[in-house]
BAFI-596675 format. One record per residue: x, y negated, z of N, C-alpha, C in turn. Coordinates in nm, 3 decimals. Last residue first. Example, Ala and Ser with C-alpha at 12.3 -4.5 7.8 and 13.67 -1.06 7.14 Angstrom:
<nodes>
+---------+---------+---------+---------+---------+---------+---------+---------+---------+
:      nx :      ny :      nz :     cax :     cay :     caz :      cx :      cy :      cz :
+---------+---------+---------+---------+---------+---------+---------+---------+---------+
:   1.285 :   0.225 :   0.708 :   1.367 :   0.106 :   0.714 :   1.290 :  -0.003 :   0.787 :
:   1.319 :   0.569 :   0.780 :   1.230 :   0.450 :   0.780 :   1.320 :   0.330 :   0.780 :
+---------+---------+---------+---------+---------+---------+---------+---------+---------+
</nodes>
This chain:
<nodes>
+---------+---------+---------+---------+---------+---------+---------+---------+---------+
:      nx :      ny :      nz :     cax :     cay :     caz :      cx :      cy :      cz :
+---------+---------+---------+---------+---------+---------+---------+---------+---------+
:  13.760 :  -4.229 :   1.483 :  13.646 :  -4.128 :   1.514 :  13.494 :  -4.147 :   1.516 :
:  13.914 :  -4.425 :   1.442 :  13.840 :  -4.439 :   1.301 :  13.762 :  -4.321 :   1.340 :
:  14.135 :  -4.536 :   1.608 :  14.133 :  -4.381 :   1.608 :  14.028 :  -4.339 :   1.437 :
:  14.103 :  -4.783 :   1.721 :  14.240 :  -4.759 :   1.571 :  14.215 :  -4.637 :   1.525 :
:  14.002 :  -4.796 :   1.931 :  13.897 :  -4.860 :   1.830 :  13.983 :  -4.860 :   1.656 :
:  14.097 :  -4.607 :   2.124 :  13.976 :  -4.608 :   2.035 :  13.880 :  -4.658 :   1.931 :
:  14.261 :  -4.773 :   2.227 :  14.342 :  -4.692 :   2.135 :  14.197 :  -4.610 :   2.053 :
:  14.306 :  -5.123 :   2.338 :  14.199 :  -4.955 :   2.369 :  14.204 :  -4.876 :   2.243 :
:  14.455 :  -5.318 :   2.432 :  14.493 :  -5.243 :   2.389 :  14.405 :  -5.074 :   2.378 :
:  14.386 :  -5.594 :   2.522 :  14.388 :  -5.492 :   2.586 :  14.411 :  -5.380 :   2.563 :
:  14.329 :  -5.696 :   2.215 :  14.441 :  -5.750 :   2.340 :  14.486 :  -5.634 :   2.395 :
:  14.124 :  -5.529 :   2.154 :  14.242 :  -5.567 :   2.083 :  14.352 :  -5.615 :   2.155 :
:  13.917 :  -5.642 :   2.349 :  13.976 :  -5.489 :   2.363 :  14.064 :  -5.402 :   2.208 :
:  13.879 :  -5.872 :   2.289 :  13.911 :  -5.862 :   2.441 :  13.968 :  -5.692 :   2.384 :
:  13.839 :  -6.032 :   2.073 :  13.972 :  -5.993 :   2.116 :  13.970 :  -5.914 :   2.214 :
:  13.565 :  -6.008 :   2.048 :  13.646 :  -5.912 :   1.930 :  13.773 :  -5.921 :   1.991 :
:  13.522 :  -6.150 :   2.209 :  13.447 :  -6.019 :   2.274 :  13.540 :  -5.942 :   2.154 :
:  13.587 :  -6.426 :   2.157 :  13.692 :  -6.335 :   2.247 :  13.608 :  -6.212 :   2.270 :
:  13.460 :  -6.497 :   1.995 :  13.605 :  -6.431 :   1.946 :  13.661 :  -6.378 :   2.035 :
:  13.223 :  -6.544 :   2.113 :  13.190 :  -6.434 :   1.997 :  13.332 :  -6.383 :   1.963 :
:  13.325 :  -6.748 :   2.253 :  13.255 :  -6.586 :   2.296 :  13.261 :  -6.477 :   2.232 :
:  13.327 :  -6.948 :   1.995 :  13.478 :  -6.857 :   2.136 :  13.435 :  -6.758 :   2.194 :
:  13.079 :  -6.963 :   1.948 :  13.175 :  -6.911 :   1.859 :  13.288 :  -6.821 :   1.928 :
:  12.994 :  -7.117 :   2.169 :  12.908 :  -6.973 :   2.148 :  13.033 :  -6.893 :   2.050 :
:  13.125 :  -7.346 :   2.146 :  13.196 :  -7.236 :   2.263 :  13.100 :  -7.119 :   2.256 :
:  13.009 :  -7.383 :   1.911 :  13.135 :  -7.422 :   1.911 :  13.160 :  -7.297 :   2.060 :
:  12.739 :  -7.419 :   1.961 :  12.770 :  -7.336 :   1.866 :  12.919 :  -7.302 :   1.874 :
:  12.746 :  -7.614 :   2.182 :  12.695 :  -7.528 :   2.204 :  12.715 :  -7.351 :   2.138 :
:  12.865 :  -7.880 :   2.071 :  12.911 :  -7.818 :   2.124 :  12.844 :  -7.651 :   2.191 :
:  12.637 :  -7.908 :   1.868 :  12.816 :  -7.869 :   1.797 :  12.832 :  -7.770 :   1.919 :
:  12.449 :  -7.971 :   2.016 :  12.420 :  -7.851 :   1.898 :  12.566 :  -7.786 :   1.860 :
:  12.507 :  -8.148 :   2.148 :  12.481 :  -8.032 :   2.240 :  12.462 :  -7.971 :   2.124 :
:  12.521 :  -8.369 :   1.987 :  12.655 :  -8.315 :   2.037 :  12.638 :  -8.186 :   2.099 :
:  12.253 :  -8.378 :   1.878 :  12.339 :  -8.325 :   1.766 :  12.450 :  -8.277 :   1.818 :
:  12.159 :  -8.493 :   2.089 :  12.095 :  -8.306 :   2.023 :  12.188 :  -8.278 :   1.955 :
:  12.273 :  -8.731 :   2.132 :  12.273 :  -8.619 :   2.232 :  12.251 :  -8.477 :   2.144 :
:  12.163 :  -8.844 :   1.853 :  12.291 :  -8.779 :   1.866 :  12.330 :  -8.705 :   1.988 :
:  11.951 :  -8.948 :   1.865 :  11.957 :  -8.813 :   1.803 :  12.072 :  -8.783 :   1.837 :
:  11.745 :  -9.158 :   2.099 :  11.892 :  -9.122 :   1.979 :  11.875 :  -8.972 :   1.954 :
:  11.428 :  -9.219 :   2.139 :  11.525 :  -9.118 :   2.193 :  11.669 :  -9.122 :   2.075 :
:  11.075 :  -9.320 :   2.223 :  11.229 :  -9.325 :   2.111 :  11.359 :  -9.273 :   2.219 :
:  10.783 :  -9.433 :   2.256 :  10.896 :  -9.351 :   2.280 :  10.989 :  -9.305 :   2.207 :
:  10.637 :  -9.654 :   2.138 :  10.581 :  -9.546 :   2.253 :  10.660 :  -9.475 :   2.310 :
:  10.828 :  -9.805 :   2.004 :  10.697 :  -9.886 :   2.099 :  10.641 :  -9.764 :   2.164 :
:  10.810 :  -9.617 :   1.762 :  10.865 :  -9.675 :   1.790 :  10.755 :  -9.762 :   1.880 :
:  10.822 :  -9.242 :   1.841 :  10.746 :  -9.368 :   1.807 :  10.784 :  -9.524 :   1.842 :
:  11.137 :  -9.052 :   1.729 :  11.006 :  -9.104 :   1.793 :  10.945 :  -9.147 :   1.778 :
:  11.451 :  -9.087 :   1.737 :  11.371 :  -9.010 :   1.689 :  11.249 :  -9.037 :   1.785 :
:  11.739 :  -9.301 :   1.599 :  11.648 :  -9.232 :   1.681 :  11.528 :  -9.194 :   1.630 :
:  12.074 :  -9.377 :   1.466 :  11.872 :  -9.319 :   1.476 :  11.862 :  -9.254 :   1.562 :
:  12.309 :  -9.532 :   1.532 :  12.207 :  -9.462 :   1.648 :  12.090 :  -9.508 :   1.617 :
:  12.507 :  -9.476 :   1.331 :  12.397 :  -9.546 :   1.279 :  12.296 :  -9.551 :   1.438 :
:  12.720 :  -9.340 :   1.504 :  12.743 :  -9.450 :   1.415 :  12.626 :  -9.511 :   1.399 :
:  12.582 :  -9.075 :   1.591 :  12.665 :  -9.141 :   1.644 :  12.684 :  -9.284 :   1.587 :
:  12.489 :  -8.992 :   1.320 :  12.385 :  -9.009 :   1.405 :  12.422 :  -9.114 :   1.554 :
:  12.731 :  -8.960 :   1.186 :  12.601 :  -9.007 :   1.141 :  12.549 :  -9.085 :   1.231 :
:  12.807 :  -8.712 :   1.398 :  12.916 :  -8.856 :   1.355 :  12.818 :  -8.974 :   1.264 :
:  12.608 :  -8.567 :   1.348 :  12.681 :  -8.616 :   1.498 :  12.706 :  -8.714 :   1.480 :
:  12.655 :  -8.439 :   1.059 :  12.513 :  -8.515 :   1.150 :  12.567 :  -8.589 :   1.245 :
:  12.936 :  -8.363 :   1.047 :  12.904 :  -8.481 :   1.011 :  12.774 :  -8.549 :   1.103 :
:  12.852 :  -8.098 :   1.279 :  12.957 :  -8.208 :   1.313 :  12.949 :  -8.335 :   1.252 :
:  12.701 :  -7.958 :   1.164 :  12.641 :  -8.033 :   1.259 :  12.716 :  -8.167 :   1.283 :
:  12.856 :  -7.821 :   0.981 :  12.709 :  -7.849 :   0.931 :  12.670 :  -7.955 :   1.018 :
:  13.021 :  -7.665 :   1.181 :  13.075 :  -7.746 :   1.043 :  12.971 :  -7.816 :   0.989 :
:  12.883 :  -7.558 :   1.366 :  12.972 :  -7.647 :   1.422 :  12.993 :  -7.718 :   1.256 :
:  12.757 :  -7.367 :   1.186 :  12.666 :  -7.419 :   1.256 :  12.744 :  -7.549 :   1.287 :
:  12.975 :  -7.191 :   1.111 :  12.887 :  -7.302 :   1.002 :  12.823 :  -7.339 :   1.052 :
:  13.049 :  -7.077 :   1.322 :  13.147 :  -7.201 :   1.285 :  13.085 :  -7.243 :   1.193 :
:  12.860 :  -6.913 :   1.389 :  12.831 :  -7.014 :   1.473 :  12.926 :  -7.151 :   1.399 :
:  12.906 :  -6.742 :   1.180 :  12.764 :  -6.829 :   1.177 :  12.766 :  -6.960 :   1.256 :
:  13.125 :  -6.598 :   1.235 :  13.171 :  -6.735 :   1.138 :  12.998 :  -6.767 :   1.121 :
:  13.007 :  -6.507 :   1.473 :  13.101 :  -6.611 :   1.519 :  13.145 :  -6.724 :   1.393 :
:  12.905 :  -6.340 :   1.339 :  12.779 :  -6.462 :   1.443 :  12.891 :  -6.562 :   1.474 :
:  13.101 :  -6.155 :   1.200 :  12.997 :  -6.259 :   1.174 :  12.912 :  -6.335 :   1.254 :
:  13.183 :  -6.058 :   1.462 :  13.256 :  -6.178 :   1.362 :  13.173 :  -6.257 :   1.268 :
:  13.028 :  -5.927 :   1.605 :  13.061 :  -6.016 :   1.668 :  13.178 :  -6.138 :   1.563 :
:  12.987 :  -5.724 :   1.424 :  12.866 :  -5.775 :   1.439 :  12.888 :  -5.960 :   1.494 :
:  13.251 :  -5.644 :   1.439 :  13.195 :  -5.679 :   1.310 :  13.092 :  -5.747 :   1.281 :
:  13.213 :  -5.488 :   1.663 :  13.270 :  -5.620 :   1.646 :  13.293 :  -5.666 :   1.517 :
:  13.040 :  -5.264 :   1.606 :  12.984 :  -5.392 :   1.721 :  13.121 :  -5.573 :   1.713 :
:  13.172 :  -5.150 :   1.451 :  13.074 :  -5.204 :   1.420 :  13.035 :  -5.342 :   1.495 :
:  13.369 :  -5.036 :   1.628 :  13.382 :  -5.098 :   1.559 :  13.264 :  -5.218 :   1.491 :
:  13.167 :  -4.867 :   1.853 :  13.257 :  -5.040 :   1.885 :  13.311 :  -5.104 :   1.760 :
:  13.124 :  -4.722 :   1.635 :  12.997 :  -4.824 :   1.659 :  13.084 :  -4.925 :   1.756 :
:  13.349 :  -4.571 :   1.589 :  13.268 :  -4.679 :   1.466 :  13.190 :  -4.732 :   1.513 :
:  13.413 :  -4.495 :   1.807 :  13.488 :  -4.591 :   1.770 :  13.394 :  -4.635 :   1.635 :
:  13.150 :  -4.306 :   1.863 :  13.202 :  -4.454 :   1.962 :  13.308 :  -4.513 :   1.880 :
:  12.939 :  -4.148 :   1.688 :  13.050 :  -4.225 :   1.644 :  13.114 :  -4.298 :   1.713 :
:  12.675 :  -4.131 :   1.807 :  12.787 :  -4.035 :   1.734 :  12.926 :  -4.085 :   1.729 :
:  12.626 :  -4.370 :   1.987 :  12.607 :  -4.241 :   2.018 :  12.697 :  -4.107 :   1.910 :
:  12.735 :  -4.565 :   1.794 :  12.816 :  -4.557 :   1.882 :  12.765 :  -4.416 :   1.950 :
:  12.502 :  -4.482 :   1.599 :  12.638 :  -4.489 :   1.508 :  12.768 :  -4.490 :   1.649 :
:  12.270 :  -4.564 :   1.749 :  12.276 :  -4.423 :   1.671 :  12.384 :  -4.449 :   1.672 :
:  12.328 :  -4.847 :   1.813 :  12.327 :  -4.756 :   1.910 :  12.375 :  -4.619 :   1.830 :
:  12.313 :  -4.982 :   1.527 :  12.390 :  -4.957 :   1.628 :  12.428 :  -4.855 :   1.791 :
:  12.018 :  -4.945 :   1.510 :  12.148 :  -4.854 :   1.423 :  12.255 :  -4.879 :   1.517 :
:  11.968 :  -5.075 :   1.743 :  11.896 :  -4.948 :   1.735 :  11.966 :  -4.872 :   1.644 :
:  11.961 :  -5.349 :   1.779 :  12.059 :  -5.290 :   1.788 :  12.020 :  -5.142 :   1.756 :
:  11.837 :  -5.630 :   1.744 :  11.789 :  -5.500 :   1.751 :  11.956 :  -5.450 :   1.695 :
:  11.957 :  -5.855 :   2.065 :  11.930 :  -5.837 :   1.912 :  11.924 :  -5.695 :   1.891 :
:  11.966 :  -6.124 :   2.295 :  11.858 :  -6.029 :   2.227 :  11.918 :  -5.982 :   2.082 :
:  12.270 :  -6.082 :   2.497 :  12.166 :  -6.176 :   2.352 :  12.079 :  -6.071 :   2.315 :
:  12.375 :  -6.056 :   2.711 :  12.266 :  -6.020 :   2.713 :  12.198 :  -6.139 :   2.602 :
:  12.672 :  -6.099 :   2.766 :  12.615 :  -5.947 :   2.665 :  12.483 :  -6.001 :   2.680 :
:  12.802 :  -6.268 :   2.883 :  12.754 :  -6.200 :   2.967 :  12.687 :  -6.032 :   2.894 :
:  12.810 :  -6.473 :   2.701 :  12.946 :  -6.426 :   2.763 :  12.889 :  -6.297 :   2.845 :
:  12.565 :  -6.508 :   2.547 :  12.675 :  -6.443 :   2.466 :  12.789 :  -6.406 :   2.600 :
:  12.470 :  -6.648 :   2.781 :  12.435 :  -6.547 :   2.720 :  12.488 :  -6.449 :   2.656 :
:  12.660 :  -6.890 :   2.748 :  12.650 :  -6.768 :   2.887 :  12.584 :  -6.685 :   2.881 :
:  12.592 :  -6.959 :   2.491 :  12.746 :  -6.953 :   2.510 :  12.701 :  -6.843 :   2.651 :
:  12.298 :  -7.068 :   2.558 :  12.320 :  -6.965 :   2.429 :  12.506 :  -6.913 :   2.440 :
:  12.233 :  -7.283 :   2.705 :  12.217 :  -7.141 :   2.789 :  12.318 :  -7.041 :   2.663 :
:  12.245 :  -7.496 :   2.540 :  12.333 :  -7.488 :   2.664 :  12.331 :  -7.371 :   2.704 :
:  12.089 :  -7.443 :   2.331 :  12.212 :  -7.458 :   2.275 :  12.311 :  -7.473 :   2.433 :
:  11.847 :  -7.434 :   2.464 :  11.865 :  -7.267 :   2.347 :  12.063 :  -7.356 :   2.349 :
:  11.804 :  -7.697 :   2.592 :  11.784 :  -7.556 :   2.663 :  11.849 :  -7.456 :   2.568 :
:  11.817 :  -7.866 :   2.321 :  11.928 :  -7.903 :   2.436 :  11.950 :  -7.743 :   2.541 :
:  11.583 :  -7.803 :   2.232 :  11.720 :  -7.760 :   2.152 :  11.831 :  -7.772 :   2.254 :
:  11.371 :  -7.862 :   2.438 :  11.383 :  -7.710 :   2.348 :  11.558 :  -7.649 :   2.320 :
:  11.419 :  -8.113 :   2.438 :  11.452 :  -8.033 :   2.537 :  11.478 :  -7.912 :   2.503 :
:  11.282 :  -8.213 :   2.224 :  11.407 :  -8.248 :   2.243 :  11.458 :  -8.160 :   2.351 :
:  11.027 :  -8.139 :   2.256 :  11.108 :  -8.094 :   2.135 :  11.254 :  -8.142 :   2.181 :
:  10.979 :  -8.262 :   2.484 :  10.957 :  -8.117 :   2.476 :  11.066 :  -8.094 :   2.379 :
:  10.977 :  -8.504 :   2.430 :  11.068 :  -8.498 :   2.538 :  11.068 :  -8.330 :   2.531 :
:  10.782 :  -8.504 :   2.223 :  10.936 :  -8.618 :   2.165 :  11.006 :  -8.540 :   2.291 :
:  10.560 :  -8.476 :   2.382 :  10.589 :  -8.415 :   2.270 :  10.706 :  -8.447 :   2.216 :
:  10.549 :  -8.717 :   2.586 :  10.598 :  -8.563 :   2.615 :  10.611 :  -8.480 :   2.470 :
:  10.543 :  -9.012 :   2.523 :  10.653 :  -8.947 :   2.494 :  10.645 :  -8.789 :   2.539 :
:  10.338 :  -9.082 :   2.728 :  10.354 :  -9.103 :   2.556 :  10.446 :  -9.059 :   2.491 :
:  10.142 :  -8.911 :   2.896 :  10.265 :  -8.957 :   2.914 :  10.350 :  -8.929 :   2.786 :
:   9.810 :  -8.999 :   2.991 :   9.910 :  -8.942 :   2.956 :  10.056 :  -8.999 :   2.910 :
:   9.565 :  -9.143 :   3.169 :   9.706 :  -9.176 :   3.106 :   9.787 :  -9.112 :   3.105 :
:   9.380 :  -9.034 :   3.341 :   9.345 :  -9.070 :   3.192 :   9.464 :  -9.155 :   3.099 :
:   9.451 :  -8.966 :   3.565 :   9.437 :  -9.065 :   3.555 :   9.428 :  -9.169 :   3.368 :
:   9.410 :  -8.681 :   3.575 :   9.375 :  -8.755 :   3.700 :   9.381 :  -8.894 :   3.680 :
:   9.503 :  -8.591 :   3.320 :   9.343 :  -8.529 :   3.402 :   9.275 :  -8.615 :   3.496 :
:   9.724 :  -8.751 :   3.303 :   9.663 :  -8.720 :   3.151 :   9.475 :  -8.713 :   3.224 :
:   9.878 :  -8.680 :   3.487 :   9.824 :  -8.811 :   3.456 :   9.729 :  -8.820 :   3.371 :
:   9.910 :  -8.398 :   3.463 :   9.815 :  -8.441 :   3.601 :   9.813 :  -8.619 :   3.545 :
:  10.021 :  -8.381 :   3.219 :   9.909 :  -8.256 :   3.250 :   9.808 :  -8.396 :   3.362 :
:  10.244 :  -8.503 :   3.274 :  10.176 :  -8.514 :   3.124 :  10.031 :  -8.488 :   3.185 :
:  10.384 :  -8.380 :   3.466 :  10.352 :  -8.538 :   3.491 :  10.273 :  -8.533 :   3.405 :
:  10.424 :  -8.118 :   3.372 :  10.357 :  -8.144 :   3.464 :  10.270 :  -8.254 :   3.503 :
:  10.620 :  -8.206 :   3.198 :  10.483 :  -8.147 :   3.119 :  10.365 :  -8.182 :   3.211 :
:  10.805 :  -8.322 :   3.331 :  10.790 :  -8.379 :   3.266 :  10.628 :  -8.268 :   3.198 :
:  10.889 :  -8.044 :   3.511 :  10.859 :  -8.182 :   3.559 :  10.735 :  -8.259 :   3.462 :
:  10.997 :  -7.855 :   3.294 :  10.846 :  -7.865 :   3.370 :  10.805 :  -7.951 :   3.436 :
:  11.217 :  -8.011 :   3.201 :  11.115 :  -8.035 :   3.147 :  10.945 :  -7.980 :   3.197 :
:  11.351 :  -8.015 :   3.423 :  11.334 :  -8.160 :   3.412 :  11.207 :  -8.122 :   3.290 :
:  11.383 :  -7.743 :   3.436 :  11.318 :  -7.814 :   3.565 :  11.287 :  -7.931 :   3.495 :
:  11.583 :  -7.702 :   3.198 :  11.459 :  -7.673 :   3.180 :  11.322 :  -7.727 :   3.297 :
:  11.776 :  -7.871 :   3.307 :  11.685 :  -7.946 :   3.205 :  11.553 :  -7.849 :   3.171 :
:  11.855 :  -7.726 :   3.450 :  11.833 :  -7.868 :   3.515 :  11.741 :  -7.881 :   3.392 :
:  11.970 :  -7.495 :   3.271 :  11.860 :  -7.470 :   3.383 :  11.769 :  -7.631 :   3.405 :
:  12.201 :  -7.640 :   3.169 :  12.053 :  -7.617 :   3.094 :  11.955 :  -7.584 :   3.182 :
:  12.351 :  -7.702 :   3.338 :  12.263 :  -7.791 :   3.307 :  12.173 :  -7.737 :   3.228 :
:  12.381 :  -7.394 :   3.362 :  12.318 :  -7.471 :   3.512 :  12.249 :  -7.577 :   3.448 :
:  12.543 :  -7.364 :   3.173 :  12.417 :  -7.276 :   3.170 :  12.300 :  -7.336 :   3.296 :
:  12.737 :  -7.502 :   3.136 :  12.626 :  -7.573 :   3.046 :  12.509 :  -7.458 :   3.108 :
:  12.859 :  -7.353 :   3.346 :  12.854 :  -7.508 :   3.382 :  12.721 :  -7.536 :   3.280 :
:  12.934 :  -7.102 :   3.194 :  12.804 :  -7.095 :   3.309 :  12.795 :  -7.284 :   3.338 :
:  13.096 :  -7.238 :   3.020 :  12.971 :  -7.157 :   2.957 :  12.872 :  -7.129 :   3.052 :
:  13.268 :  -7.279 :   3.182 :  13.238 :  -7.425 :   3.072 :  13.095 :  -7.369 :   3.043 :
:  13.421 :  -7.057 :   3.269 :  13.376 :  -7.167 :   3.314 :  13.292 :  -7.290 :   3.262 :
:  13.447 :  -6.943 :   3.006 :  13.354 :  -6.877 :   3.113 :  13.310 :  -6.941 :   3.177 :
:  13.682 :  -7.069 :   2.905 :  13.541 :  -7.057 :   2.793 :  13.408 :  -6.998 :   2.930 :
:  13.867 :  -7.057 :   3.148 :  13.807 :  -7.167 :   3.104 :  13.683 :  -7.145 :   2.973 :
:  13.875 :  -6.745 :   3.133 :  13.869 :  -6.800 :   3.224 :  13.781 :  -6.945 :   3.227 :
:  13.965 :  -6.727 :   2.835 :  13.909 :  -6.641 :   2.894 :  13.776 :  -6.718 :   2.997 :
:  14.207 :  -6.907 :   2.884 :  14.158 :  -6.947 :   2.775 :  14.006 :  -6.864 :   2.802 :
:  14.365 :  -6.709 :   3.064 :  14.319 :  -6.882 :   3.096 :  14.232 :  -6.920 :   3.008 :
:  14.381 :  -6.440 :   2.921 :  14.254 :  -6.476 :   3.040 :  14.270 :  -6.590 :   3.082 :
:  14.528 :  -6.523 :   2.727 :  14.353 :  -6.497 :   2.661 :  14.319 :  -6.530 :   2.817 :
:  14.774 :  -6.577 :   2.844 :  14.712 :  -6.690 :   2.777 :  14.564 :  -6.665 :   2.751 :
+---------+---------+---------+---------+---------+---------+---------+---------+---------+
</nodes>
C-alpha cells in the first residue's frame, strides 16, 4: 500500500514540478515581452508586476513537493550532520523529527489556506488594477493548499519509509 501511495505522491510531485517549470518559461516570456515593448515600443505591459508576483507563489508551491521528494531542500543542517557523523541512529533519528515538524508546518499551511480558497473561491476577489489588470486569487490560494498538502505527504513518507522498511538502526538509540 506505502509504495502505491509512494508511487502516486511521486507522480503528482514531478507532474506539478514540469508545470511549474512551464510557468517559470511563461514567466520569462512575460518579463521579456515587458522589457522589449517597454524599450522598443514605449508600451509596457500593464500587468507584469501582478503576473511576476503571482507566478513567484504558483513556481515555490509547484516545484516545493519534488524537491522534498528528491532530498534536495535547502536547509542548514550542519548540527545535524555532527550528531549523524557520531551518532547515525540519533541523527537519522533527528532527521525525522526534522521531517515531522515541516510536515505538521506544512498541515498549518493546508489548514490556514484552505478557508482563504473557499473565500476567495465564492466571493472571486481579485488582485490588481482594476482596468489595467486583474487576476482571481483563488488559483494562488488552490496551488498554495495543494502544494503544502502533497509537500506534507513527502514529509510523511520520508518518516515512514525506513519504519516500514524495517531498518533496525533507527530502534538501536546508538
Amino acid at each position: 500500500m506505502r509504495d502505491i501511495l509512494q508511487r502516486i505522491a511521486d507522480g503528482i510531485a514531478m507532474a506539478a514540478n514540469v508545470l511549474g517549470t512551464f510557468v517559470v518559461v511563461l514567466l520569462v516570456a512575460v518579463v521579456n515581452y515587458d522589457i522589449i515593448a517597454r524599450g522598443l515600443f514605449n508600451r509596457p505591459f500593464m500587468g507584469a508586476v501582478e503576473v511576476v508576483q503571482f507566478t513567484m507563489v504558483l513556481i515555490v508551491f509547484l516545484q516545493l513537493p519534488d524537491v522534498i521528494r528528491v532530498g534536495r531542500l535547502t536547509r542548514s543542517d550542519g548540527f545535524l550532520g555532527l550528531v549523524s557523523a557520531r551518532a547515525p541512529a540519533k541523527g537519522k533519528l533527528l532527521s525525522r523529527a526534522i521531517d515531522l515538524l515541516s510536515a505538521v508546518f506544512m498541515g498549518l499551511v493546508v489548514y490556514a489556506m484552505w478557508p482563504e480558497f473557499l473565500e476567495m473561491w465564492e466571493t472571486r476577489d481579485y488582485f490588481g488594477v482594476p482596468g489595467v489588470f486583474t487576476a482571481p486569487w483563488w488559483p494562488v490560494k488552490l496551488v498554495i493548499v495543494f502544494g503544502a498538502a502533497l509537500s506534507m505527504v513527502h514529509f510523511l513518507l520520508h518518516i515512514a519509509r525506513p519504519l516500514i522498511d524495517g531498518h533496525p538502526e533507527l530502534e538501536s538509540g546508538s
